[in-house]
N, C-alpha and C positions, 0 to 999 in steps of 0.2 A: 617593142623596142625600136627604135629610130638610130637609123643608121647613117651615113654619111651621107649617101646617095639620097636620100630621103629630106633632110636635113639643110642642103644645101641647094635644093631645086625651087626653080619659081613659084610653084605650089606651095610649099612650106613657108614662104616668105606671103603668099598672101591668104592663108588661110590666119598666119601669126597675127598678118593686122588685123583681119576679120574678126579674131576670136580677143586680139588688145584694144582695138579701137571699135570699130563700126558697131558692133555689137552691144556693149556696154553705151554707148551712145545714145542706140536706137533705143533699148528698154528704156533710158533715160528720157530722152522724150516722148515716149509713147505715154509713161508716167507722168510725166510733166505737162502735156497737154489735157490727157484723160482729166487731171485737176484741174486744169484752167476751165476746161469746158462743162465742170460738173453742172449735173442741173439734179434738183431731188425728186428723187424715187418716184412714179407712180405708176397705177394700174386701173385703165378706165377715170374713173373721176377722185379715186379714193387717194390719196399723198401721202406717202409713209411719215411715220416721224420720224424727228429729229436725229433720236438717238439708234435707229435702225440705219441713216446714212452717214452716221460717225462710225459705226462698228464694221459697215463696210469697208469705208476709207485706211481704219486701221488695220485690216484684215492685208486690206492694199499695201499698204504701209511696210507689212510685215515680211512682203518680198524682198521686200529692198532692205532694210534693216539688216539684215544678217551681215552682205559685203559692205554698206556703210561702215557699220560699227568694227566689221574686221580689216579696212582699209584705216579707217583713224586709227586702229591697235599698232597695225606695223609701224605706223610711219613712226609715234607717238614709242615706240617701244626702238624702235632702230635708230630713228632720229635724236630724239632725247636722253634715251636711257644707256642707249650702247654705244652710242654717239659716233655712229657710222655715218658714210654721206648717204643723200638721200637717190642716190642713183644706185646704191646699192642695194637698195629692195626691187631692183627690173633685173638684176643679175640671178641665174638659178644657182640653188643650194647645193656649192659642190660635194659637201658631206653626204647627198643623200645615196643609195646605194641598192641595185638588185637585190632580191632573197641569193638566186643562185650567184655561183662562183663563175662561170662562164659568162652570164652575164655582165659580173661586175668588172670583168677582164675586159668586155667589149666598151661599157661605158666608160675606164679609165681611158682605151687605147683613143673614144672618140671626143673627149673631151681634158687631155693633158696639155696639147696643142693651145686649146683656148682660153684656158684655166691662167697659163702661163702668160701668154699673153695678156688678158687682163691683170694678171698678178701686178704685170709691169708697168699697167697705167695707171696703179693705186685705183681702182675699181671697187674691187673686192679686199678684205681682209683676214680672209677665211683660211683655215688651214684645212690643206686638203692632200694626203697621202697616197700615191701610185703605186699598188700594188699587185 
């Protein structure tokens, strides 16, 4: 559980961009290059075929596929369907809630504060109860 103190420190702010930006970045072009530089398969003099460096590629492929396909969803499902703004998918889901009851007392008390506040710049649309 992440606390205020924790939350609010220059750590937390750059690990945030590490794990929002640089990160997704970096696979991105490590990907992106790995393709440009392909060259086909070989061992000694013998050169795989064809279809052994396709099955690779899509084996490739298939790392990245999963958040592809689940970043077009949100947007595609929030944007279009529920016709929220689209800054509203970088906002967290204040519905979501600890198992325990202590807990969920800690997370109301460390995020009512800022719930509210974005409430008030039309952010978010989400109904969210303090309990």
């Amino acid at each position: 559980m992440l606390g205020c103190q924790l939350t609010q420190s220059k750590y937390f702010a750059f690990w945030k961009i590490m794990w929002a930006y640089v990160s997704p970045l970096v696979l991105f072009l490590v990907c992106l290059f790995s393709w440009i530089n392909f060259k086909s398969l070989m061992l000694n003099d013998y050169v795989f075929p064809v279809w052994s460096n396709i099955v690779g590629n899509l084996l490739s492929l298939s790392t990245l596929s999963g958040a592809v396909i689940w970043s077009i969803f949100s947007v595609m499902k929030t944007v279009i369907i529920e016709k929220k703004p689209f800054k509203s998918l970088f906002v967290p889901d204040m519905g979501w809630k600890p198992l325990k009851k202590e807990h969920c007392i800690l997370v109301n008390e460390l995020h009512e504060k800022e719930f509210r506040q974005k409430l008030n710049e039309g952010i978010t649309n989400q109904v969210f109860t303090f309990k």
